[in-house]
PASEBA-1860 file (N, C-alpha, C; in nm, 3 decimals):
! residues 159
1> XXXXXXXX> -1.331/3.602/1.974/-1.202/3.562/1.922/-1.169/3.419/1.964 ~ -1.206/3.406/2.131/-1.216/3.245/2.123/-1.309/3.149/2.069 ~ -1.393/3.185/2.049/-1.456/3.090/1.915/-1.396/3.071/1.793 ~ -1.372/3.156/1.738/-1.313/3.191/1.574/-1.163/3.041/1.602 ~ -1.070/3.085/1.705/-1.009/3.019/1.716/-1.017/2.905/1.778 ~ -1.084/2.810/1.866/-1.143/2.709/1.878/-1.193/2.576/1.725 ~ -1.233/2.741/1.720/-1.338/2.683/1.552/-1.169/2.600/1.474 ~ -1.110/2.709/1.449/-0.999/2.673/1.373/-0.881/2.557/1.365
9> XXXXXXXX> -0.901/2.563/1.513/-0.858/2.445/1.560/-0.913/2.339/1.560 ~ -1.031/2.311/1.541/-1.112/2.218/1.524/-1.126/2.191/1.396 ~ -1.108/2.263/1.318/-1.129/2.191/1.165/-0.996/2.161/1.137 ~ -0.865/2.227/1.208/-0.724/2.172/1.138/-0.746/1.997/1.198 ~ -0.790/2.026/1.316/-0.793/1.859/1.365/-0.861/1.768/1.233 ~ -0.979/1.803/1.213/-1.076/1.719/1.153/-0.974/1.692/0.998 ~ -0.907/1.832/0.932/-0.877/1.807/0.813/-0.732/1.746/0.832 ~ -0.650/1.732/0.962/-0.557/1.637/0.951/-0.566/1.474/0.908
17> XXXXXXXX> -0.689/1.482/1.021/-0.745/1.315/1.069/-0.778/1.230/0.889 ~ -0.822/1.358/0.778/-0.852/1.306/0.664/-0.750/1.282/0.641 ~ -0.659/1.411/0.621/-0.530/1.387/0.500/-0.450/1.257/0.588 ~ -0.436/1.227/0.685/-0.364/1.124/0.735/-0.409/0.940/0.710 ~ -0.588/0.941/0.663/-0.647/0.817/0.635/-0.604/0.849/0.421 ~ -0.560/0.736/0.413/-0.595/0.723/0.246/-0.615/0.528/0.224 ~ -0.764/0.538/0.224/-0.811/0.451/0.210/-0.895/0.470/0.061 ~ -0.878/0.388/-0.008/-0.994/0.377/-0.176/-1.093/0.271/-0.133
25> XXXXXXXX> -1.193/0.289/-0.270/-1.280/0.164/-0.293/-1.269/0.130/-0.450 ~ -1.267/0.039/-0.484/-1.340/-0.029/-0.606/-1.437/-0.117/-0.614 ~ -1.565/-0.112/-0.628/-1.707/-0.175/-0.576/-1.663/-0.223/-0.426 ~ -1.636/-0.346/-0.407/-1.645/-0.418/-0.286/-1.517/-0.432/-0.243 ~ -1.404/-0.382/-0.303/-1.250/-0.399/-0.275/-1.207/-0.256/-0.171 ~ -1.177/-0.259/-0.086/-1.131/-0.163/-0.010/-0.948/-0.200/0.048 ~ -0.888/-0.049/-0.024/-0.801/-0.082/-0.048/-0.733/0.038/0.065 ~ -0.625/0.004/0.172/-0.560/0.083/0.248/-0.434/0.163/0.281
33> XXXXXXXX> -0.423/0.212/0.346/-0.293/0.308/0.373/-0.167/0.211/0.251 ~ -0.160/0.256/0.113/-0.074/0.185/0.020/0.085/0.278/0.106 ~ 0.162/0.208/0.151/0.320/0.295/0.152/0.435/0.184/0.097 ~ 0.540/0.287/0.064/0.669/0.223/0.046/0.786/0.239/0.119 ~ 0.899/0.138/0.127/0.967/0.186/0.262/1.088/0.280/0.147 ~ 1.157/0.314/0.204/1.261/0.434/0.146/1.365/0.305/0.087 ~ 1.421/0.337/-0.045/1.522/0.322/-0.140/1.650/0.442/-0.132 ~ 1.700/0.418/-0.096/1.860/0.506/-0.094/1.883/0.511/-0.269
41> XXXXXXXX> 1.964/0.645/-0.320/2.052/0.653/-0.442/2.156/0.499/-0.495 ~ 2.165/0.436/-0.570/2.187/0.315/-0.559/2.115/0.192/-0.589 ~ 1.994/0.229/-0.504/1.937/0.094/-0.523/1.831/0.074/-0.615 ~ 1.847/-0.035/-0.693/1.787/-0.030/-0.814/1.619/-0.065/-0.779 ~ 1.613/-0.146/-0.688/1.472/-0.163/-0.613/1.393/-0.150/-0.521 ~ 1.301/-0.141/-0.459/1.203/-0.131/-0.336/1.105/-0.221/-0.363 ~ 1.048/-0.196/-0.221/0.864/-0.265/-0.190/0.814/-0.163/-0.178 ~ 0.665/-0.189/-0.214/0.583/-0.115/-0.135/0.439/-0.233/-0.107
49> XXXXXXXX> 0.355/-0.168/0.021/0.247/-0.281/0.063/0.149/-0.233/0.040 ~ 0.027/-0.270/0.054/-0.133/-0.220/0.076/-0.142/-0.323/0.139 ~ -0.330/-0.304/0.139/-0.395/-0.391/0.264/-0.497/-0.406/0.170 ~ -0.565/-0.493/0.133/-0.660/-0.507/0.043/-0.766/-0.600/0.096 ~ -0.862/-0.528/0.157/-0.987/-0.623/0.159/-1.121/-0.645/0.071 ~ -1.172/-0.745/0.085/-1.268/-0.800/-0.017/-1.408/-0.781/0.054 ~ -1.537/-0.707/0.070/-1.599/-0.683/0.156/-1.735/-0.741/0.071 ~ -1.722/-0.798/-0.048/-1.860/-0.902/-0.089/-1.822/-1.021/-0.022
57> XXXXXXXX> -1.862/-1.078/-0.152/-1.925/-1.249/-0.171/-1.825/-1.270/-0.280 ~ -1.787/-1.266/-0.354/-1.678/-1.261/-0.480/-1.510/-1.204/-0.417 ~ -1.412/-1.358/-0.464/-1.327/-1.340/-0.409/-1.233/-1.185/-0.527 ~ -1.168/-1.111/-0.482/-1.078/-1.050/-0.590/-0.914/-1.105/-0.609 ~ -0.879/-1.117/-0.708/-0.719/-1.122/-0.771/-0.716/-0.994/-0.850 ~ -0.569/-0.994/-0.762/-0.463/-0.889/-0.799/-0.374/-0.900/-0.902 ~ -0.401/-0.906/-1.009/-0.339/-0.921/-1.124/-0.250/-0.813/-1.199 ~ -0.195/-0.709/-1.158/-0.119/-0.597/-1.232/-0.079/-0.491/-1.144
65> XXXXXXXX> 0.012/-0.451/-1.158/0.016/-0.275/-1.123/0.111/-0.227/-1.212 ~ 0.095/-0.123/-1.194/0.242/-0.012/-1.252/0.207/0.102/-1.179 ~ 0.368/0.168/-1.199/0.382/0.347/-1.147/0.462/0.365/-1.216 ~ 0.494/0.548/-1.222/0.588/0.595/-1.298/0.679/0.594/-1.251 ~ 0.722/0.529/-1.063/0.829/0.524/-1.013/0.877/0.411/-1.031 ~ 0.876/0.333/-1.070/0.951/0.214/-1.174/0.902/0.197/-1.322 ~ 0.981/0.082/-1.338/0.993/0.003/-1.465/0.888/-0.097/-1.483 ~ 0.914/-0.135/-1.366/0.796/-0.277/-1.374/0.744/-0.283/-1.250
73> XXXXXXXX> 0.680/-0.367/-1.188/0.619/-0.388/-1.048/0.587/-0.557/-1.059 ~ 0.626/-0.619/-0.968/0.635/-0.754/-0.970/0.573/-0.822/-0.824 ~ 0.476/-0.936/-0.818/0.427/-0.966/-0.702/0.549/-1.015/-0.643 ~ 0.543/-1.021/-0.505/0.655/-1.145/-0.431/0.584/-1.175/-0.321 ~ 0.624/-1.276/-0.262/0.556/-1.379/-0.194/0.693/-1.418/-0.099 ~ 0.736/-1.355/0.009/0.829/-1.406/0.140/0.793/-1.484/0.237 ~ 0.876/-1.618/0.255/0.861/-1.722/0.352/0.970/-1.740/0.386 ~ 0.959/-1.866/0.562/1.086/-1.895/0.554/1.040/-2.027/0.578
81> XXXXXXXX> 1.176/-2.092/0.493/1.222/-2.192/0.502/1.359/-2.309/0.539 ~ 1.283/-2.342/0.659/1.428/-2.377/0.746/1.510/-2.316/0.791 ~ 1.469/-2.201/0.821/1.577/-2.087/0.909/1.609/-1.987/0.790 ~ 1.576/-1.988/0.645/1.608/-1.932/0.516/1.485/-1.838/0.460 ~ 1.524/-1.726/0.464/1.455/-1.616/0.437/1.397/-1.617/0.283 ~ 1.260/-1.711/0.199/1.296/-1.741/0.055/1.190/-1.637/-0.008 ~ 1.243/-1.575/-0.122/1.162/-1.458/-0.177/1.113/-1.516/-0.350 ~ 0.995/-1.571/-0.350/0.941/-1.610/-0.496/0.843/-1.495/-0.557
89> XXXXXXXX> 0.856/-1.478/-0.705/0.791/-1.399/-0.780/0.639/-1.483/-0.755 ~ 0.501/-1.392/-0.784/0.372/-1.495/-0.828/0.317/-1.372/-0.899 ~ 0.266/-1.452/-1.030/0.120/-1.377/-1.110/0.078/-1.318/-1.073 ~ 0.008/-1.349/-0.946/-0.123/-1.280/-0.888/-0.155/-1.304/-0.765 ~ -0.242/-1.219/-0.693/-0.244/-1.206/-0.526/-0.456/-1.224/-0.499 ~ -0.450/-1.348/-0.455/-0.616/-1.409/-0.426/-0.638/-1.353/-0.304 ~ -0.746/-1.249/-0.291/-0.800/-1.220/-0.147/-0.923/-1.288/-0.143 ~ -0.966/-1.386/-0.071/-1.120/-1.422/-0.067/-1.214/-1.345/0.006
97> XXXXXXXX> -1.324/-1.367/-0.072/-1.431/-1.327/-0.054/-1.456/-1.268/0.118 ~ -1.465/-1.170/0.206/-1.470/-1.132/0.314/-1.339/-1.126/0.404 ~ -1.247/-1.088/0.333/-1.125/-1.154/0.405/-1.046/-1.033/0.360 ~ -0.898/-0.976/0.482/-0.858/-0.862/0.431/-0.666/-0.935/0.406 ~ -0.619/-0.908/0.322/-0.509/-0.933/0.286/-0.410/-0.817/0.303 ~ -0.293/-0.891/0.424/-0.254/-0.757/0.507/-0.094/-0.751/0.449 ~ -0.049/-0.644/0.383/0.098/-0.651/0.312/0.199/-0.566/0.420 ~ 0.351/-0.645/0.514/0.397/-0.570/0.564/0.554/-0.618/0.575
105> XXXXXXXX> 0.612/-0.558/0.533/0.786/-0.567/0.562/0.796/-0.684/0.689 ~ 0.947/-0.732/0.595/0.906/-0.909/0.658/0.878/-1.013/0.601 ~ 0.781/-1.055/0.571/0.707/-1.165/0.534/0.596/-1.146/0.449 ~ 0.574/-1.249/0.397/0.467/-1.272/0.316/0.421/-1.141/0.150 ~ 0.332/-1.166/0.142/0.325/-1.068/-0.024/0.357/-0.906/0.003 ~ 0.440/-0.864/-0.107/0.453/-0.747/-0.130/0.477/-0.677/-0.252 ~ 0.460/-0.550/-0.287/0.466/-0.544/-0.405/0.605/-0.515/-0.459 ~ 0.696/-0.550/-0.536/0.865/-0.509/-0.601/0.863/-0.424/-0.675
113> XXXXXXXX> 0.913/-0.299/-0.642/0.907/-0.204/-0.761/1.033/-0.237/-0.827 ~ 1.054/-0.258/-0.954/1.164/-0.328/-1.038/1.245/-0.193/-1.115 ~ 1.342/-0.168/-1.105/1.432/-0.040/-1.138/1.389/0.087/-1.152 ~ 1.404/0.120/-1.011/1.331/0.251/-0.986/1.364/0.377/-1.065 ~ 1.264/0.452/-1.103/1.329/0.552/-1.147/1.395/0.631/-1.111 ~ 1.353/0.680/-1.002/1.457/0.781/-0.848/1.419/0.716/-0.751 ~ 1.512/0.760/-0.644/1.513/0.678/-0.512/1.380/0.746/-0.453 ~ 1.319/0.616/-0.406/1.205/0.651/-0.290/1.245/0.707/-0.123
121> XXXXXXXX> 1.205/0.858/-0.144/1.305/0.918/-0.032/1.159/0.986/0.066 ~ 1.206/0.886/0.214/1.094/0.920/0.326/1.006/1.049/0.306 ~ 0.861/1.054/0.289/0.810/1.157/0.245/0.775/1.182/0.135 ~ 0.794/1.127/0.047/0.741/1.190/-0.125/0.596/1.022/-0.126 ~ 0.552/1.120/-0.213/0.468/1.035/-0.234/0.422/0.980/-0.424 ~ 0.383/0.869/-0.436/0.395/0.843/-0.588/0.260/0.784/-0.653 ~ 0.234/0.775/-0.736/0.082/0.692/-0.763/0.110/0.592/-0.799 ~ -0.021/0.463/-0.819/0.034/0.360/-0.837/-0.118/0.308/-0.827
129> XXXXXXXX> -0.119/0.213/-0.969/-0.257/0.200/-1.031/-0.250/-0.021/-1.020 ~ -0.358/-0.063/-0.925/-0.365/-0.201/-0.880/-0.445/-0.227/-1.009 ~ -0.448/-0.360/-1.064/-0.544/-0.387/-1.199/-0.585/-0.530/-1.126 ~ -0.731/-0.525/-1.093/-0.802/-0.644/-1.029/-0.890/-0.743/-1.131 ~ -0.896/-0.853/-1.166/-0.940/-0.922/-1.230/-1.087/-0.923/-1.245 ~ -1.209/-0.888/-1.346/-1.293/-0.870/-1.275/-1.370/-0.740/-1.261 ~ -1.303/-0.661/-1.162/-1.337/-0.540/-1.134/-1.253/-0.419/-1.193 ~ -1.167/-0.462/-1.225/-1.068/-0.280/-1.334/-0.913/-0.254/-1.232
137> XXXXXXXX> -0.939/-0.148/-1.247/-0.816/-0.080/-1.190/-0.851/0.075/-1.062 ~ -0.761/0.036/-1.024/-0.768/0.157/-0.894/-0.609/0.217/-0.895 ~ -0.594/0.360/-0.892/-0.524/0.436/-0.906/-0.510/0.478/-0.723 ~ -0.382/0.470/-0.672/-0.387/0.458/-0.506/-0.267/0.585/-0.485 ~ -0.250/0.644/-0.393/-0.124/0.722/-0.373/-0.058/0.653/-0.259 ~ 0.067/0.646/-0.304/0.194/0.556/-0.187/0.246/0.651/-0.128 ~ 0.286/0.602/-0.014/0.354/0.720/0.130/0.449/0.656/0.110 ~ 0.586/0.735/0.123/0.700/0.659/0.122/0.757/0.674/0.253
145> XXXXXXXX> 0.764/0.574/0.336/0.775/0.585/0.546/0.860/0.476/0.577 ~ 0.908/0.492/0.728/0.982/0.398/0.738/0.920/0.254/0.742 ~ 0.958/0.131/0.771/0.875/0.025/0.764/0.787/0.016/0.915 ~ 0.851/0.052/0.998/0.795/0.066/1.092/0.697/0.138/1.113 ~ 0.694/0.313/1.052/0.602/0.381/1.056/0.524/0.316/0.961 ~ 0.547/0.306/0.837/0.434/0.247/0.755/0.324/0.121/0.797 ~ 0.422/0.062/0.828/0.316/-0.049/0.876/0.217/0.006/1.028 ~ 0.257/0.073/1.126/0.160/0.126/1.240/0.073/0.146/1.183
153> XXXXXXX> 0.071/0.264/1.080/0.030/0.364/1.017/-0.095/0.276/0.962 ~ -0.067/0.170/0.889/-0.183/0.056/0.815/-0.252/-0.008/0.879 ~ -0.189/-0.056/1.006/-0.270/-0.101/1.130/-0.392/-0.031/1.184 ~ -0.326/0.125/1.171/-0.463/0.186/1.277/-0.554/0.232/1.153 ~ -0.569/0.182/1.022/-0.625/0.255/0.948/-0.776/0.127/0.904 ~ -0.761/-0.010/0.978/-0.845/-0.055/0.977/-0.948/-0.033/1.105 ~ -1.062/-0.045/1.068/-1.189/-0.083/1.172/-1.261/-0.156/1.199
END
């Protein structure tokens, strides 16, 4: 009986450790823990990030997404300037060639989900399809977490 249960316990471990990594590939694009932070009733928008690395010789651009949890999905690009928090739309997101492009609440690129359909509420999760220039499209599932958890969460999911 202590084997049987040992045993059992040992595979809930092993099959947590999976369901907790959601990492994709598309040839040489390895794409990571995708989450979004929570949208309250109200708000017409959110982010959500990935981590997108390029593991050839050929740089990839990020040229598209959509989900059914918005309308549109729009790149943005956060800096500051002069003490001023400035948020610009861009086309497209260049990862070069060997290089991992890290998306996290705060700063720098993220993705805008543009008039959500329902609020992104901690815990649900949504799909959401990247279109790479080049190489096609990848269909990813988003965690919807706090920013804090989300981003840990993306941290420990590289190696």
């Amino acid at each position: 009986m202590r084997v049987i249960a040992s045993l059992l316990l040992a595979a809930g471990l092993v099959l947590s450790t999976v369901a907790t990594a959601h990492d994709y590939r598309l040839d040489d694009v390895r794409v990571s823990h995708p989450f979004a932070t929570p949208a309250p009733p109200g708000v017409p928008h959110g982010a959500a990030y990935v981590d997108i690395g390029v593991e050839g010789d050929e740089p990839a651009v990020l040229v598209g997404a959509r989900s059914p949890a918005s309308e549109t999905i729009e790149f943005h690009d956060m800096s500051m300037d002069d003490g001023v928090m400035r948020m610009r739309r861009t086309e497209r997101i260049d990862i070069p060639a060997g290089t991992l492009q890290t998306m996290r609440p705060g700063g720098g690129y993220h993705l805008m989900l543009m008039n959500l359909v329902t609020p992104l509420n901690e815990g649900e999760r949504f799909p959401l399809t990247l279109e790479f220039a080049e190489r096609g499209e990848i269909e990813v599932e988003v965690w919807v977490q706090g920013a804090r958890e989300g981003s840990g969460d993306a941290a420990d999911h590289h190696h």
